[in-house]
C-alpha positions, 0 to 999 in steps of 0.5 A: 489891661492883660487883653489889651497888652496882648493885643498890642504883641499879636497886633504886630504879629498880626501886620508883620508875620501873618501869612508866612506859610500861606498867600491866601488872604482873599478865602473866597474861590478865586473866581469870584474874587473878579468883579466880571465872574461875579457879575456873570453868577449874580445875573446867572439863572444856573441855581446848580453853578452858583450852590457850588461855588458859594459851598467854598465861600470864605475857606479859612486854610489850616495854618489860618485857623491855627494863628487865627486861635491864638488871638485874645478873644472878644476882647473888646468886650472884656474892655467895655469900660473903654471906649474904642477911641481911648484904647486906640489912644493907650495902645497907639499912643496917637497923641505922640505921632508926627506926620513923615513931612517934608512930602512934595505938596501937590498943586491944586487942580484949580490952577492947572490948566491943559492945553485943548488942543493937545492929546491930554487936552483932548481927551480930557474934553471927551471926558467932559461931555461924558460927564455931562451926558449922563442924567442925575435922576438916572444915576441917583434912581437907586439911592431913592428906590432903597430909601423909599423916595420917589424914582423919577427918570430910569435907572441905567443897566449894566453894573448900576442895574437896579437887581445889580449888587454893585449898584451905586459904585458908579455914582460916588465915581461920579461925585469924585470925577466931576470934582476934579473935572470942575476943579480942571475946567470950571465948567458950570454946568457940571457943578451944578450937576454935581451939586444936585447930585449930592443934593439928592444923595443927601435927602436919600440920607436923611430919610433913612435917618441913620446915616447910612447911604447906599443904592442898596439896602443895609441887609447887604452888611448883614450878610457881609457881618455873616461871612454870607455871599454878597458882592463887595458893599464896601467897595462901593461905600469906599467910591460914595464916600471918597466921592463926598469927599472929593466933592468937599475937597474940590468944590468946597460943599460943605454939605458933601462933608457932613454926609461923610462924617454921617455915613463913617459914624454909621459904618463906625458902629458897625464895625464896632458891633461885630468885634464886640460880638465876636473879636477882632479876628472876624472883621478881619475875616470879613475883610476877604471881600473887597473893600476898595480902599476904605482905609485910604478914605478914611485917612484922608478924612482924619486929615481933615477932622481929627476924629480918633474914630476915623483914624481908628476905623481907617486902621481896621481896613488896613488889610493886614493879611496882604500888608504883612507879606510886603512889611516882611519882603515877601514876593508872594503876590502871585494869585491875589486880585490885583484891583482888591490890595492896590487900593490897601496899598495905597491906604496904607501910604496915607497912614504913612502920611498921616502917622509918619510910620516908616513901616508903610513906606517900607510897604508902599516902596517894595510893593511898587519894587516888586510889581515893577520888578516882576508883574508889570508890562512895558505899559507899566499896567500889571495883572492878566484876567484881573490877577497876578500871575506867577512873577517873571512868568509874563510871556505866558500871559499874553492875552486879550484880558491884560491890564485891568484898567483900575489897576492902572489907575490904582498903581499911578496913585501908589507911584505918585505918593512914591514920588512926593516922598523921595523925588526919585525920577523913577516914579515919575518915570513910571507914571509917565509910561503908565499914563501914556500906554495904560490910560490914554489909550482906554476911549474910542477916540473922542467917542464920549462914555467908550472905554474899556475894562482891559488893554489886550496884550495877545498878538493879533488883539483888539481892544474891540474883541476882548471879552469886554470889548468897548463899553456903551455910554449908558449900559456898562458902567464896569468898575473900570469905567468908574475909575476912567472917568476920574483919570480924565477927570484929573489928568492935570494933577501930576504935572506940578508938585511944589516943595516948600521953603524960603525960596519957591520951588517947583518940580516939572515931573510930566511933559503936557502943554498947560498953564499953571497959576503958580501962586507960591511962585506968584507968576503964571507959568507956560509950559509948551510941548511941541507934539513928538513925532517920528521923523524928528526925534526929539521931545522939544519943550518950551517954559515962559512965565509972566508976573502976577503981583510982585515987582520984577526981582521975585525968583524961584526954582524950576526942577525939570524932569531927565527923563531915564528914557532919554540920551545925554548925547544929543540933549541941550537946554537953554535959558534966554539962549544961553546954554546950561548944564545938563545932569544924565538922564533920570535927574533933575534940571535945576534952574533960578526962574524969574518971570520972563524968563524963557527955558527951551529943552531938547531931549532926544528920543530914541528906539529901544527894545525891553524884554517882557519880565520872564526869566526862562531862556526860552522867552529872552526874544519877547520884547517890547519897542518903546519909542521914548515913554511911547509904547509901539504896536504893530498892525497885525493878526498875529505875525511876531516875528521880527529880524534885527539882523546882526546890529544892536540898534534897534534904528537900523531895522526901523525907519521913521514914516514921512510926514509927507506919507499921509497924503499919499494915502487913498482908499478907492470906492465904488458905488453898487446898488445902495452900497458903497464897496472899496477896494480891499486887501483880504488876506493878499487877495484884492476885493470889493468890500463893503464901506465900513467904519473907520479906525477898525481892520476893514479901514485899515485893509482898505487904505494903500500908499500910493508909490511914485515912479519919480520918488522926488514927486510932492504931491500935496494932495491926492487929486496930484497924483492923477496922470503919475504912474504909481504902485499900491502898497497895503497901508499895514504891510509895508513893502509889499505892492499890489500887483496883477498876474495877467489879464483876467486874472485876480490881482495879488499882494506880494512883497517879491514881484515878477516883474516891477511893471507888474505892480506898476499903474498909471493913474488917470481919469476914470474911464466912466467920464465923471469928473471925481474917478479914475482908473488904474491902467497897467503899465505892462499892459497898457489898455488894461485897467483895475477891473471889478466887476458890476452889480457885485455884492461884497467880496467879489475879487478884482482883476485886470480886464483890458479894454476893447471895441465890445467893452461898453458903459458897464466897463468903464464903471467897473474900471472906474474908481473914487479916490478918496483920502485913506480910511486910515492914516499914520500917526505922526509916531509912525515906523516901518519895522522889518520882519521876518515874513513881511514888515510891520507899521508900528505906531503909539499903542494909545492910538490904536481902537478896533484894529488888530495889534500886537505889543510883543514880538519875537525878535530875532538875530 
């Protein structure tokens, strides 16, 4: 027992004082631990690049050798007497633990229900059809190749190529997502999807006949075992596990459950294997590769077995060379892969869960203390080109490769667990912000299966030109589109927790429209956000319930979210119109709820400006707009610089965008050859461009706001402004006009015209005759109109050109417009900014998708 007692000393050295003189815990070069850069060299035909970086694969630091040599060797083997489970039991005495308890417990997916019509609605839908597009032969062509079945339909590309050696992530992504997507709609054609999938994964299983499943061969883990380059196999054990698990979990297949058991019992042995061969120390090394979060799987999967073998196994994925540094306090997460620990992270607030351990709380809370502190965006999203950069040193990362997508998703996990635990209105807070900024915003629209990987922060970016740019539905398949179908998958999960006791209680922690089948509260409640818009800042909710089964007596308790975000000012709740009591913001309002009852909530929202997290002087003017949980972006290719003048409310550079605006937008086309051109700002320059698709920055040059004379004109469509006199503004450069400089001249963009008649057109029918165009007249010089040109090709500038006797059929064309609605429009959170050199239209970064933004300015007095 002498090795065992040791073990239990270097065992606690090991979580709590490895790496104090060294960050390294991913050995491999820093390159390859991004799972774009090791894509780009598995698939390179550069043999002379790859021999290089594989020279340096997994290089143990001095100071790692040297605490690697006082580790009892091979000590499992001095130990065969003992099975593994009987010594975890002598040394952790797990017969003894209780769970940490007292946890909010969540409410099932199963009785949520989102509203369609609203945003998460949506996008949730879009998420649907996704799910279904995608072909079960197809996904599983893989599985079957590796365990010599048949291989009917084709496999798909990207990262689930069939030479790819990440093959087969995307699948367990799939089980796990269209378990919670059942879960959310009960759609049936996506369970028997799904249930065919696991059908095939099952009889890919028992033809191997050793428990193992994979869409790649068990070689992989040889090479794994030998420290030899292979790209993260566990990383996709862990997704085809928690996959099976999910399908168990949500859909209640039983067979999902007993394929996990098989597989772990497979992957138990193995592990085994290596430290009775070697010791400890070198499964540990091999943990260098990413591992996903095996130890968070296998937590979950003890909560249901019991299996000491699991809860062993999940403890030998506890990554002790990166967990160390957060039990020890050390901000020192700079350099690390973001994707590769959160998920260690979260792993380890299970084992608190499960073990009731207060270490890992401690881990989990200064974790999110620190990445909140030091590392995170006003998205709430963290790391730059996948990895953590220096803390408090953001500025100098602002990119297009910000905010990997997973790391979203990982860090919501981490701040819910925080959450259920404590009931701090900070976590939620943070997922509120995360969810908004960092997820909404990673489909096209309601395009099915586009996302991307990363949420470019840079000035002048565009989620359509990162490196990445938008995925395709069938040949992308990056990591991040993994974990984006599971956060559309189960965008109802966080909306309502329950606490357990005597009387029912119920915490609101997110404000989405939705229903919920509270059964411990034996009523159906109705929650009711009214959708926020700029130009009535308030965030308006509306809770009603109706009685299920009990007679009319049974309460409850309702705790809904303050929100930090919101002012006590201005703030007002209701409960069957009579007034309560409302704490400060960042609390909770605590309500007795009955069935019938009605509670209406209104809690102002206002502008606000967050410094980027970087503590050099010089980088103090770099800040963020937020408007509520609403990060705001400005249509932009670059420009920055904003003048707040002297006043410290941000309200008073900022000016709400009218609801009424977006019917004075118009976009005028013409017709030239087989093509259709409209008129553009290029650059302040007036020109005929060729149509192109909307929500990119060629819709965006080609839409104005039409300016009335008469500003008290309502016009309700646009077909009402004809016969008004009108100035054209650039949808994306408020208080600029177009103007023209004299006949036959270009017309120009300027902000400061000579003379307002300049910029100043009556609008009236087309001069060609046809009853859908019109013309653009100057009101300076009347007879003179918006002149084109004919039989163009794209780019040609416009001018103003008067009309004479010798002006014929072809004039009249070239002068003659259709006016249509906008290529673009205002989001309904929609704000004029002032800038130093030109204005600025921010909107909700979520809504942006190919046009160019920019989330931090350089805001000056």
């Amino acid at each position: 027992m002498k090795g065992l007692v040791l073990f239990q000393v270097f065992g606690i050295f090991l979580l709590c004082g490895n790496y104090v003189l060294s960050k390294e815990c991913t050995n491999s070069p820093t390159q390859l631990s991004s799972h774009t850069a090791r894509y780009e060299l598995f698939n390179s035909q550069n043999e002379t690049w790859k021999k290089d970086v594989f020279s340096h694969y997994h290089l143990i630091p001095t100071d790692d050798s040297a605490w690697y040599n006082l580790l009892p060797r091979k000590f499992l083997r001095e130990e065969e007497e003992f099975s593994w489970s009987i010594m975890y039991k002598e040394m952790k005495n797990p017969g003894s633990f209780k769970s940490a308890g007292d946890f909010l417990k969540e409410v099932s997916l199963h009785d949520v229900r989102l509203d369609s019509n609203s945003t998460h609605g949506r996008a949730q839908q879009t998420n649907l059809e996704y799910l279904l597009m995608l072909d079960v032969d197809n996904l599983v062509w893989s599985f079957r190749k590796t365990a010599g079945l048949p291989t009917p339909g084709k496999p798909y590309g990207g990262w689930e190529g069939p030479d790819v050696e990440l093959r087969g992530h995307i699948v367990g992504h799939y089980l796990s997502a269209t378990a919670q997507m059942w879960a959310s709609t009960h759609n049936h054609t996506l369970k028997d999807k799904m249930s065919t999938v696991v059908s095939a994964l099952s009889a890919c299983q028992k033809k191997m006949g050793t428990g193992y499943l994979s869409a790649f061969p068990s070689e992989f883990f040889d090479r794994f075992e030998a420290i030899k380059p292979v790209w993260a196999p566990y990383y996709t054990i862990h997704k085809i596990l928690a996959g099976l698990l999910d399908q168990y979990t949500f859909a209640d297949n039983a067979q999902a459950l007993e394929m996990t058991r098989w597989m772990v019992e497979y992957f138990y042995n193995r592990v085994q294997n290596v430290i009775k061969k070697y010791s400890v120390e070198r499964h540990w090394l091999s943990l260098n590769e990413e591992t996903g979060g095996m130890n968070d799987v296998l937590y979950r999967l003890f909560t249901i077995t019991g299996d000491q073998k699991h809860l062993l196994l999940a403890h030998l994925f506890d990554k002790p060379c990166f967990l160390g540094l957060l039990a020890i306090q050390a901000d020192d997460i700079s350099g690390f892969h973001a994707n590769t620990h959160i998920p260690v992270v979260i792993g380890s607030q299970m084992r608190y869960e499960v073990m009731g351990d207060p270490l890992y709380k401690t881990i989990a809370t200064f974790f999110m203390d620190i990445v909140n502190s030091s590392h995170s965006y006003a998205t709430g999203g963290t790391s730059v080109g996948e990895f953590w950069s220096d803390p408090k040193r953001l500025a100098s990362t602002l990119e297009t490769e910000n905010e990997e997508s997973c790391t979203t998703y990982n860090m919501l996990k981490v701040s819910r667990h925080l959450f259920r635990w404590t009931k701090e209105v900070a976590y939620a807070d943070y997922y509120e912000r995360a969810l908004t900024n960092g997820v909404l915003g990673i489909q096209r629209g309601t395009e099915p299966g586009v996302m991307i990987y990363m949420l470019p922060l840079g000035r002048g970016v565009s989620k359509a030109v990162s490196y990445h740019q938008w995925g395709t539905p069938f040949d992308s398949f990056w990591c991040c589109y993994g974990t984006g179908i599971e956060s559309f998958s189960k965008l109802g999960d966080s909306i309502y927790f329950e606490e357990e006791g005597s009387i029912p209680s119920l915490y609101i922690i997110q404000y989405i429209s939705s229903t919920l089948d509270w059964k411990s509260g034996k009523t159906v409640l109705y929650l009711k956000v009214d959708p926020v818009v700029s130009w009535d800042p308030y965030l308006r909710v509306t809770l009603t319930s109706s009685l299920k089964e009990e007679p009319a007596g049974q309460s409850s308790t309702l705790n809904l979210r303050i929100p930090s975000w919101t002012l006590s000012e201005g703030a007002k709740a209701t409960l069957n119109a009579q007034n309560l009591d409302l704490p400060a913001p960042g609390g909770f309002l605590t309500v007795k709820w009955s069935a019938g009852d009605n509670l209406t909530l209104e809690l102002p929202i206002s502008l606000r400006t967050e410094p980027i997290k970087d503590d050099r002087p010089e980088y103090a003017s770099v800040q963020a707009i937020l408007y509520g949980p609403y990060v705001l972006s400005g249509y932009s290719r670059g420009d920055w610089d904003i003048k707040s003048g002297s006043t410290n409310s941000v309200a008073n550079w900022m000016d709400p965008v009218p609801a009424a605006y977006n019917n004075h937008l118009v976009t005028f086309s013409q017709e030239s050859g087989d093509s259709t051109f409209v008129l553009t700002n290029s650059e302040q320059s007036i020109r005929m461009e060729k149509l192109s698709k909307a929500a990119t920055d060629a819709a965006v040059r080609a839409t104005f706001r039409l300016i009335f004379d008469n500003t008290s004109e309502e016009v309700t469509t646009i077909t009402d402004a004809i016969g008004k006199t009108v100035m054209l503004e650039p949808f994306d450069l408020p208080g600029m006009v177009l103007v023209h400089q004299g006949t036959e001249n270009n017309l120009w963009v300027t902000d400061s015209p000579d003379d307002e008649a300049t910029s100043s057109f009556h609008l009236v029918a087309g001069l060609d005759g046809k009853d859908d165009s019109v013309s653009l007249e100057s009101v300076s010089r009347r007879g003179c109109y918006v002149y084109s040109g004919v039989n163009y090709s794209t780019s040609v500038s416009t001018k103003l050109s008067c009309n004479s006797e010798s002006s014929g059929a072809e004039f009249n064309k070239a002068t003659s417009f259709v006016m249509n609605r906008g290529r673009s429009e205002y989001h309904p959170i929609s704000f004029f900014a002032n800038g130093a050199s030109r204005n600025f239209l921010m909107a909700p970064l979520q809504s942006f998708r190919d046009e160019s933004y920019t989330v931090y300015f350089n805001i000056q007095p």
